[in-house]
C-alpha positions in Angstrom: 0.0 0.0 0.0 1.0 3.1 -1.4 0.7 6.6 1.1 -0.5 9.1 -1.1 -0.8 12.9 -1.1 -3.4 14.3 -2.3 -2.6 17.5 -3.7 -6.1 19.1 -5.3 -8.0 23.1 -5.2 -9.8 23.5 -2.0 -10.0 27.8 -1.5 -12.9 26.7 1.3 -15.5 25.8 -1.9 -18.2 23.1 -1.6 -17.3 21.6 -4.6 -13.5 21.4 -3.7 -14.6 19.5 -0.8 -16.5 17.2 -2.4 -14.5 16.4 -5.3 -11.3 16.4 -2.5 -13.5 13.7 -1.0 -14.1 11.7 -4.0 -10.4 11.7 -5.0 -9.7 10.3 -1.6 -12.2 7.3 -2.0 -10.3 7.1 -5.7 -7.2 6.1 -4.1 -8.4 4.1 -1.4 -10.5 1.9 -3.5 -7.3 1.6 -5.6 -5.3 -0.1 -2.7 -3.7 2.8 -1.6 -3.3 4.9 1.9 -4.7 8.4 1.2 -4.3 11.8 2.7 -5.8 15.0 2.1 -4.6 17.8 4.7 -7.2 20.1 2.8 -9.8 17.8 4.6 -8.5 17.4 7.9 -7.2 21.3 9.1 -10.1 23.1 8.1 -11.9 21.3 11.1 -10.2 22.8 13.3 -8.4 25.8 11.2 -9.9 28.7 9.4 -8.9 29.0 6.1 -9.7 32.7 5.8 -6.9 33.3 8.2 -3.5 33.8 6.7 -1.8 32.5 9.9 -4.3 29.3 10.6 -3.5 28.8 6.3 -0.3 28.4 6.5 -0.2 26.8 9.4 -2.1 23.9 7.6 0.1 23.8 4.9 3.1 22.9 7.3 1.1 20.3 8.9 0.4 18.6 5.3 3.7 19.2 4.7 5.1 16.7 7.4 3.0 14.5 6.6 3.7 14.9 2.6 7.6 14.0 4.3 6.8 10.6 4.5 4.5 9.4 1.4 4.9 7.8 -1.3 3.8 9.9 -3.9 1.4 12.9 -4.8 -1.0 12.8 -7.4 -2.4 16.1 -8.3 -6.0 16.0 -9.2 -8.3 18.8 -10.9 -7.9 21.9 -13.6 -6.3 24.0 -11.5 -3.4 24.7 -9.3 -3.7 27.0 -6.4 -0.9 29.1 -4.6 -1.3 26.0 -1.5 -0.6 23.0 -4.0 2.0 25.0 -5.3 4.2 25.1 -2.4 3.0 21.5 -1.8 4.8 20.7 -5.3 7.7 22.7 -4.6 8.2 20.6 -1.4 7.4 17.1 -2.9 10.5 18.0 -5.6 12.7 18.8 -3.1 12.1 15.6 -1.4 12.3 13.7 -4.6 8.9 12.4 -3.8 7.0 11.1 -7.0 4.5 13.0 -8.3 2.0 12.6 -11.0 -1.1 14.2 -12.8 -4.3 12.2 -11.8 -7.2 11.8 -13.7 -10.6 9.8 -12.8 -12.7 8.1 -15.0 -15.8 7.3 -15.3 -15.7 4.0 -14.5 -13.5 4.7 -11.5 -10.0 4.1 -12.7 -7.5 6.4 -12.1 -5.1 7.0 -14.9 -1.9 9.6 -15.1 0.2 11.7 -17.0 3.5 13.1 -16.2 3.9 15.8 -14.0 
């Protein structure tokens, strides 16, 4: 089992949340160990707040220290995934473009 970073647009929308949520189940179902730090902080962080914003991107970064890989999901990439991606190539952590299908497979391009 792969640990997998999640690394997708979240900018506090419900649809980011969602579509964070179904990228998650994506990589569970496909036998791997997911995580998302865009769903975990805002529980307990605001996201509107520069210092509570960054202080969730630190905490994703520690735990991006230790996976496997990240697979970037969605059209867009926002200033967070950005230092996210900076981070994972410093750390020579694979990363890859992620796409779901309809039928549920994930497929990928390179990053």
């Amino acid at each position: 089992m792969k640990r997998v970073f999640v690394c997708s647009p979240f900018g506090g929308s419900e649809r980011n949340l969602e579509m964070a949520k179904s990228y998650c189940l994506a990589v569970a179902k496909g036998g791997n160990a997911c995580y998302a730090p865009h769903l975990l902080c805002p529980q307990f962080l605001d996201d509107n707040s520069p210092s509570d914003r960054d202080l969730g991107i630190s905490i994703g970064l520690k735990f991006l220290a230790v996976c496997d890989e990240m697979w970037i999901f969605g059209n867009e990439v926002t200033s967070g995934m950005i230092r996210e991606i900076k981070f994972a190539r410093e750390k020579g952590i694979i990363i890859k473009n992620a796409t779901i299908f309809m039928d549920g497979r994930i497929g990928f391009t390179r990053y």
